[in-house]
DRENDO-1510 file (C-alpha; in Angstrom, 1 decimal, always signed):
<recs>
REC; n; res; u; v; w
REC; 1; UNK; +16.6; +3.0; -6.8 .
REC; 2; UNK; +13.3; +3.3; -5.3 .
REC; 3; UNK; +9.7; +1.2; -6.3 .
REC; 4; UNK; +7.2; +3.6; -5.0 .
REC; 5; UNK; +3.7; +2.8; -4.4 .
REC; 6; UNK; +0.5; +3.8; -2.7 .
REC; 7; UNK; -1.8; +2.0; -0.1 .
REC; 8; UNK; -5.0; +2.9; -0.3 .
REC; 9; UNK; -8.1; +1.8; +2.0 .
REC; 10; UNK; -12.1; +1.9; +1.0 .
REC; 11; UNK; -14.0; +2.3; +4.6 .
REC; 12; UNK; -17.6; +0.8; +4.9 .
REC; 13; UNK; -19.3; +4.7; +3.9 .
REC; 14; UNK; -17.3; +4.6; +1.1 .
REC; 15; UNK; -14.2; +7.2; +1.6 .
REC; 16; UNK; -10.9; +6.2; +0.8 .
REC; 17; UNK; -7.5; +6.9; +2.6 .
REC; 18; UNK; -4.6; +6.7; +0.6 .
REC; 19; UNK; -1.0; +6.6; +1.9 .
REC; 20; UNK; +2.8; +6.7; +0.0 .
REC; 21; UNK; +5.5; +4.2; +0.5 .
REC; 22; UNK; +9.0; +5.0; -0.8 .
REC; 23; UNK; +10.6; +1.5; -1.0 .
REC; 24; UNK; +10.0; -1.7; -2.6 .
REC; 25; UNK; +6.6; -1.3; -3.8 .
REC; 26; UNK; +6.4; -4.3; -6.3 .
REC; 27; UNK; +4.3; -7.2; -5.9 .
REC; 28; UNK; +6.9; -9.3; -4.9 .
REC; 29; UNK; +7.3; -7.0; -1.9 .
REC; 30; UNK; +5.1; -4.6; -0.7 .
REC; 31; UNK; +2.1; -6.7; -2.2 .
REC; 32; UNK; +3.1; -9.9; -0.8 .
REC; 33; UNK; +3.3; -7.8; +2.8 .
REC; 34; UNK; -0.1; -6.8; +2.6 .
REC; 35; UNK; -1.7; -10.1; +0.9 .
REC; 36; UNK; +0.0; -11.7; +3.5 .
REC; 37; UNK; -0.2; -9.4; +6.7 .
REC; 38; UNK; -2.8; -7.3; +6.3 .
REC; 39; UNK; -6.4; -8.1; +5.0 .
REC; 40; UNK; -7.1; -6.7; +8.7 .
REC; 41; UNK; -8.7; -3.3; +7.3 .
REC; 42; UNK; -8.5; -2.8; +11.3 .
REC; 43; UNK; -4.9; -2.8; +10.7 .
REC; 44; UNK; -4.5; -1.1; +7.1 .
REC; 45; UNK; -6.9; +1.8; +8.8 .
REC; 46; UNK; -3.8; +1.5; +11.5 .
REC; 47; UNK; -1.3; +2.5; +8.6 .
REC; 48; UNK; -3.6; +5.2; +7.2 .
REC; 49; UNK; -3.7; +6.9; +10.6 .
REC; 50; UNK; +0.3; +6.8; +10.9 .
REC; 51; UNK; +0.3; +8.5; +7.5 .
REC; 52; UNK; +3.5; +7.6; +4.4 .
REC; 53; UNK; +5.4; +5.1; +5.1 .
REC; 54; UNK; +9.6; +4.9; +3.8 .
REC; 55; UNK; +9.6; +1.5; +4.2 .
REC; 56; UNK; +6.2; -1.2; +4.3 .
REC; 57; UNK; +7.1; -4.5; +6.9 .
REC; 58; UNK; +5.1; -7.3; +8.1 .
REC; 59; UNK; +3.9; -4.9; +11.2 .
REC; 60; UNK; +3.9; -2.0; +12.4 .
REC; 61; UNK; +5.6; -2.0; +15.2 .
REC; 62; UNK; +6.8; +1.3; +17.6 .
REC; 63; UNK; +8.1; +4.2; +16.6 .
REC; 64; UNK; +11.7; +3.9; +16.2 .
REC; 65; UNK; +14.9; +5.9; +15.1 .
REC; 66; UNK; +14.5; +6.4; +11.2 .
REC; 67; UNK; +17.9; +5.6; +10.0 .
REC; 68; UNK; +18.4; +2.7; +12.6 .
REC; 69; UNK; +17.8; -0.1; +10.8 .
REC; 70; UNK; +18.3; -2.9; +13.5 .
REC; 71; UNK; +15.5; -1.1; +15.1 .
REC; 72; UNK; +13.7; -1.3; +11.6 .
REC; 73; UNK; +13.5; -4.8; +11.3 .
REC; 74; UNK; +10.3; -6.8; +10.4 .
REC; 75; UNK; +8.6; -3.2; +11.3 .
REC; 76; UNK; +7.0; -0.4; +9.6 .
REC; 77; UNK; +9.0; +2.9; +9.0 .
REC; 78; UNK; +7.1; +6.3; +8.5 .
REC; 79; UNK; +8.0; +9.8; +7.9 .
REC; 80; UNK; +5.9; +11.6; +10.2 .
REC; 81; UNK; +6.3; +8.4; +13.5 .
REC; 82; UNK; +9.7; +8.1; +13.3 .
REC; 83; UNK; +11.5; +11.0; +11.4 .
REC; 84; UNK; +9.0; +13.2; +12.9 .
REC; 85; UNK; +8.4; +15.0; +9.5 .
REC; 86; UNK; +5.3; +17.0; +8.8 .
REC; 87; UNK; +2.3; +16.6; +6.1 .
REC; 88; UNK; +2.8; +13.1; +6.1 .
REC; 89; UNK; -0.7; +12.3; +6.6 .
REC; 90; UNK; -3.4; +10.1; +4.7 .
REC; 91; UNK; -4.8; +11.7; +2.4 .
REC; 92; UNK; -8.6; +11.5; +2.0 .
REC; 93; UNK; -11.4; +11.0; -1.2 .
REC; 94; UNK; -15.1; +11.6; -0.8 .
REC; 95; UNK; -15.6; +8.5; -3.0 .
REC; 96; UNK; -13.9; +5.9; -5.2 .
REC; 97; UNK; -14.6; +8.0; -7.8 .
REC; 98; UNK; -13.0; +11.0; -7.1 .
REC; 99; UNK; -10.3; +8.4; -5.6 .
REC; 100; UNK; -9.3; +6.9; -9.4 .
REC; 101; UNK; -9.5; +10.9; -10.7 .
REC; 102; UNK; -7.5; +12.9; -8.3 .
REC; 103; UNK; -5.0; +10.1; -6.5 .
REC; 104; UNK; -1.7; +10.0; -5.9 .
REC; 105; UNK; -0.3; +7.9; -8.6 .
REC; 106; UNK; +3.4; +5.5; -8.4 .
REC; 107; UNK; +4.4; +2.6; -10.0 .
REC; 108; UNK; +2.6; +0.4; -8.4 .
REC; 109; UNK; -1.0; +1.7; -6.2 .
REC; 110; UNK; -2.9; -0.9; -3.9 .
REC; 111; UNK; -6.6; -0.2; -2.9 .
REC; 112; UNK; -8.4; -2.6; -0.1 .
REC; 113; UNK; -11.5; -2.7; -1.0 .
REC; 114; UNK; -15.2; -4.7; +0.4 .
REC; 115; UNK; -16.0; -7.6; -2.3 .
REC; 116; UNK; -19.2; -9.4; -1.3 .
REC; 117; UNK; -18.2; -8.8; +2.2 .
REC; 118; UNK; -14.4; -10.3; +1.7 .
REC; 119; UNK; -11.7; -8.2; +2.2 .
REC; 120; UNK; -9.7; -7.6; -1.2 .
REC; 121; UNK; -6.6; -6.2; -2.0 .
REC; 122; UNK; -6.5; -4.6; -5.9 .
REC; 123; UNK; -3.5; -3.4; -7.7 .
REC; 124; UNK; -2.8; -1.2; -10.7 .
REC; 125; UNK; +0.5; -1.1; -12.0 .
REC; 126; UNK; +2.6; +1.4; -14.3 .
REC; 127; UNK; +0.8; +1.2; -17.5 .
REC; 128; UNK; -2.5; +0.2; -16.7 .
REC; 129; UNK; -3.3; +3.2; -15.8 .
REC; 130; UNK; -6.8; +2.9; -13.8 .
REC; 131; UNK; -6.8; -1.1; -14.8 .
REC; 132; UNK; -7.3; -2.3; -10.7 .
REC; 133; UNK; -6.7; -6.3; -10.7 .
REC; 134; UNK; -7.8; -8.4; -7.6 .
REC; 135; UNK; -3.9; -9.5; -6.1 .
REC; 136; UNK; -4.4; -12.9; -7.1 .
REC; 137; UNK; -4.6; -12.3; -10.8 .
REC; 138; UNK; -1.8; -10.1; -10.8 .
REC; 139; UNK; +0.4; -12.7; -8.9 .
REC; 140; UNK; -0.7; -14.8; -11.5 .
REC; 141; UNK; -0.4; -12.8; -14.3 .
REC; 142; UNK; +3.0; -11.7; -13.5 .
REC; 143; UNK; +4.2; -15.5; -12.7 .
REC; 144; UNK; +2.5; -16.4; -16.4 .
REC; 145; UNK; +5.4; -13.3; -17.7 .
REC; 146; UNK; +8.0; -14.6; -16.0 .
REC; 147; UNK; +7.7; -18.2; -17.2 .
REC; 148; UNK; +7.4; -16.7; -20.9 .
REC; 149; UNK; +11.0; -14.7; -20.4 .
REC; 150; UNK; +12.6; -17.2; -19.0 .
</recs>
């Protein structure tokens, strides 16, 4: 079963780009990829330009047969690059206002946003609905759960 999520970008005039990924879109995953391999907004604006993604990798790589997934390897998969699919572009708010109101909600939604000039990924998970925590804190908060099921 799928974890779907969104990646979302703030640029410096203050739109925002936001893109779907079907697969593994926990922190453990898809948050790990992008606190790890992209705080490049450079490179985030990269995934925003090549529109939903199926599956979120450490780059981005070249477009590649969908379904072969030795080709897929450590690289990005997206519906409209490599299955050639249509409407599979970024879609765009005026503001991070109309952003939180009218985006594309999944379980889990990541924004890159400008913090004091320091790129910073944010997260909002299922149920916090609109509650956007700076990664760190929901690493830690989610490692601070884990220890209490265990």
């Amino acid at each position: 079963m799928a974890t779907r999520s969104t990646i979302a970008l703030e640029y410096a005039d203050g739109t925002v780009d936001q893109i779907y990924c079907h697969w593994d879109g926990y922190l453990e995953h898809n948050g790990k990829i992008l606190q790890e391999h992209y705080m490049d907004p450079f490179k985030v604006q990269r995934l925003m330009n090549l529109g939903d993604l199926s599956v979120l990798a450490p780059e981005i790589g070249d477009a590649h047969d969908f379904d072969d997934r030795v080709a897929c390897e450590g690289v990005c998969t997206f519906y409209g690059r490599d299955r050639q699919e249509t409407g599979t572009g970024a879609r765009r708010f005026k503001n991070f206002a109309e952003y939180e109101r009218e985006h594309q909600r999944e379980e889990y939604e990541y924004i890159l946003r400008n913090v004091n000039g320091k790129a910073v990924w944010f997260v909002d998970t299922y149920g916090h609905d609109g509650e956007y925590l700076p990664i760190d804190e929901a690493f830690a908060f989610q490692a601070e759960r884990n220890k209490e099921t265990a």
